[in-house]
C-alpha positions as CSV (number, residue, x, y, z in Angstrom):
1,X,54.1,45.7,163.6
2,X,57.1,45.9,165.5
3,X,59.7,42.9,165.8
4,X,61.5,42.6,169.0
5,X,64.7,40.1,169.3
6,X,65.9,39.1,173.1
7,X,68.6,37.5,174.0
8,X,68.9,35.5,177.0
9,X,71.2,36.0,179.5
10,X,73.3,32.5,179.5
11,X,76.1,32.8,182.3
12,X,78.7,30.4,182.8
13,X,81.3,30.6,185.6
14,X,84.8,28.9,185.0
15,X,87.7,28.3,187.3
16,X,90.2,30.4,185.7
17,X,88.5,33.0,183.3
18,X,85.3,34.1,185.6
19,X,82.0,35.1,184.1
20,X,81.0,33.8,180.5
21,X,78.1,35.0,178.9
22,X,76.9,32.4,176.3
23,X,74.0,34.4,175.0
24,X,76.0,35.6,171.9
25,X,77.8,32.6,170.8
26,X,77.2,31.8,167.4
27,X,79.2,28.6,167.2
28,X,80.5,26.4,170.1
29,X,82.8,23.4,169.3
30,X,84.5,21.1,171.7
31,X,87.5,18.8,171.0
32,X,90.2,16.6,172.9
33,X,94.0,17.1,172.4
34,X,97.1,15.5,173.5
35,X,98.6,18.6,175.5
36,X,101.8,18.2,177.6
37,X,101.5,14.2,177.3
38,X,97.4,14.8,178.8
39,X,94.1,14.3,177.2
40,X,92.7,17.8,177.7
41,X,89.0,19.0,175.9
42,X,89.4,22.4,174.3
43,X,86.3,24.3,173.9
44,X,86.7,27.0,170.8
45,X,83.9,29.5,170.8
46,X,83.3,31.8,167.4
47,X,81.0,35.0,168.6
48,X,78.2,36.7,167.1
49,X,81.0,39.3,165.8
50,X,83.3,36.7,164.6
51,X,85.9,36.7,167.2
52,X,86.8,33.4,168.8
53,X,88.2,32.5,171.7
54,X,89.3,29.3,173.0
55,X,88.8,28.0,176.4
56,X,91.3,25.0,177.9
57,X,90.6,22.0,180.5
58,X,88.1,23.1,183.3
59,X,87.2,26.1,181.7
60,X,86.2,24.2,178.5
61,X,84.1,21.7,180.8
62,X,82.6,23.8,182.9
63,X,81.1,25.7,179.7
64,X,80.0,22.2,178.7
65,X,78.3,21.6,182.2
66,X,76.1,24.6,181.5
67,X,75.3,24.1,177.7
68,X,73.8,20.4,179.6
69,X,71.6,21.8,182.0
70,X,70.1,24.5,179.6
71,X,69.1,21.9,177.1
């Protein structure tokens, strides 16, 4: 018997970074912060290889936006 894994292509366009494909995030966390006297949400993702990356303001809720609609 063979096992086959897919992944599905989960792409997420922000304002300032372009293209984001979600399909190999193993962890995504959001968060608000003060920043520069402002309430800004702060999106940390941690990837299937362990890297992270953090994503600011309308990046962070655009990312949000589509983790909503593919629920």
């Amino acid at each position: 018997m063979t096992l086959t894994t897919f992944k599905f292509l989960i792409l997420c366009q922000t304002p300032t970074r372009g293209y984001v494909s979600l399909a190999y995030a193993r962890q995504i966390r959001f968060q608000k912060v003060h920043f520069n006297m402002s309430l800004q949400t702060v999106c940390v993702i941690i990837w299937s290889n362990g890297d992270r990356e953090t994503f600011f303001d309308k990046d962070a809720q655009a990312i949000a936006q589509t983790l909503v609609k593919i629920r």
